[in-house]
Residue frames as qw, qx, qy, qz and C-alpha x, y, z in Angstrom:
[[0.248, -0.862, -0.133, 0.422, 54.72, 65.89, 107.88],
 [0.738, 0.561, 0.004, 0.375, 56.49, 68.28, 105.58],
 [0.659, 0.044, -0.236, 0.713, 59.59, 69.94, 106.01],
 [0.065, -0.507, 0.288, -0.810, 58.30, 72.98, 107.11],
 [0.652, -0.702, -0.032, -0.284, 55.88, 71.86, 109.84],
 [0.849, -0.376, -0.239, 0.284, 59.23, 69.95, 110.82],
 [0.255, 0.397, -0.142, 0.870, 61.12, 73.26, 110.79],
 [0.342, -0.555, 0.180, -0.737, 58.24, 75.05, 112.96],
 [0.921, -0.259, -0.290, 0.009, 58.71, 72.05, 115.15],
 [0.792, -0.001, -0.216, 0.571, 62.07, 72.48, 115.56],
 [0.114, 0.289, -0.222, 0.924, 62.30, 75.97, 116.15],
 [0.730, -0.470, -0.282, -0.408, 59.40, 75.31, 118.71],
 [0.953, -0.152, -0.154, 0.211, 61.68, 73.17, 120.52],
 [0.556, 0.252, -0.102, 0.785, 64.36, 75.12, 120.38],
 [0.127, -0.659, -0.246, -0.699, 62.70, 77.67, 121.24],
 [0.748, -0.520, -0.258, -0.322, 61.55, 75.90, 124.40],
 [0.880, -0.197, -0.222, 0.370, 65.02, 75.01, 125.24],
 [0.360, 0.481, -0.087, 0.795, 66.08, 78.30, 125.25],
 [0.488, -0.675, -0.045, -0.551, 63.34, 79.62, 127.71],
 [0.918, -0.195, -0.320, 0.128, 64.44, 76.34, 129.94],
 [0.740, -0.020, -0.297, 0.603, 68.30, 76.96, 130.09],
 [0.104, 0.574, -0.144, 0.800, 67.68, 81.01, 130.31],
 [0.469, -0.709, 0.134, -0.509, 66.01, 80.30, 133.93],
 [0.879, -0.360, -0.156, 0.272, 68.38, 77.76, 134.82],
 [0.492, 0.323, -0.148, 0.795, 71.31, 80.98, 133.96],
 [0.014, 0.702, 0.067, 0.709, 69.22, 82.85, 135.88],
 [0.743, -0.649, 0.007, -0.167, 69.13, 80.99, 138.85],
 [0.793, 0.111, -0.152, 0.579, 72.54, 79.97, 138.58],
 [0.354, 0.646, -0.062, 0.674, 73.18, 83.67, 138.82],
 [0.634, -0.639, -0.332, -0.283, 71.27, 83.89, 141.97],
 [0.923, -0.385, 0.004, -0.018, 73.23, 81.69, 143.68],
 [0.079, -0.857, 0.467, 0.204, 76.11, 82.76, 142.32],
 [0.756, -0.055, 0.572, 0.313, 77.11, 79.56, 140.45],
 [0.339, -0.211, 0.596, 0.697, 79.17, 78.69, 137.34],
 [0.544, 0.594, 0.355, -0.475, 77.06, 80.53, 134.49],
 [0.225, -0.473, 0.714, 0.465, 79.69, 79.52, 131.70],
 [0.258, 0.225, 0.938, 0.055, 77.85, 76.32, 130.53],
 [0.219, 0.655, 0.646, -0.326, 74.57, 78.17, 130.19],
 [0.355, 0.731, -0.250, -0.527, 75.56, 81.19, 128.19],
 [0.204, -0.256, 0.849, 0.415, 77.76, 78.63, 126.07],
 [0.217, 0.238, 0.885, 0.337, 74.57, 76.72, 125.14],
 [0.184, 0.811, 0.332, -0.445, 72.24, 79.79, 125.29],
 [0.123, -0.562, 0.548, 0.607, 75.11, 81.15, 122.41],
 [0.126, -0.133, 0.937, 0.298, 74.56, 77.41, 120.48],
 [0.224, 0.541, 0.756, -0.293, 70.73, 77.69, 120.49],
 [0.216, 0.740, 0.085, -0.632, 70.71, 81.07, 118.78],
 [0.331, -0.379, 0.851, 0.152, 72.36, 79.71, 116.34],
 [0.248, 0.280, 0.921, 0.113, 70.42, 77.03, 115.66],
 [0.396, 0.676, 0.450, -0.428, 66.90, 79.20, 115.93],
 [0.180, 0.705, -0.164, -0.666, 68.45, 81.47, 113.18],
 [0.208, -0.189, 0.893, 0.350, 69.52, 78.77, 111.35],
 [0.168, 0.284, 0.931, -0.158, 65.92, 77.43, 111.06],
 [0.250, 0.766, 0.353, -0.476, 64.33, 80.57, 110.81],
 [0.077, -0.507, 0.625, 0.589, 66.55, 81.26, 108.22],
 [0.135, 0.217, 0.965, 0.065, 65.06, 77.61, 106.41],
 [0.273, 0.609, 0.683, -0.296, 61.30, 78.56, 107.27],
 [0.139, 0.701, 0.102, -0.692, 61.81, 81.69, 105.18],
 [0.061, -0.150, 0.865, 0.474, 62.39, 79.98, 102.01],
 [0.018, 0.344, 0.929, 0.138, 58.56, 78.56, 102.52],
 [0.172, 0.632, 0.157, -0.739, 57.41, 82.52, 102.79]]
């Protein structure tokens, strides 16, 4: 595999974990629980994507 498919892998993944944690912040919100955690790693994810996307654009 080269390094980009393992870039659009990873930002795939990442991608996926974002969608994930944004409806566990959203039910958290619901319910009124602690949404702290969630934005934190919702914060740490962007991040990353850009990071990556950042990477992939090198192979443009």
């Amino acid at each position: 595999m080269t390094t980009k498919a393992k870039l659009e892998q990873q930002l795939d993944e990442l991608k996926s974990d974002y969608a994930r944690i944004q409806g566990d912040l959203d039910k958290l919100e619901f319910v009124k629980g602690r949404v702290s955690s969630a934005e934190q790693q919702l914060v740490r994810l962007e991040g990353e994507i850009a990071e990556v996307r950042k990477k992939l654009e090198q192979y443009q």
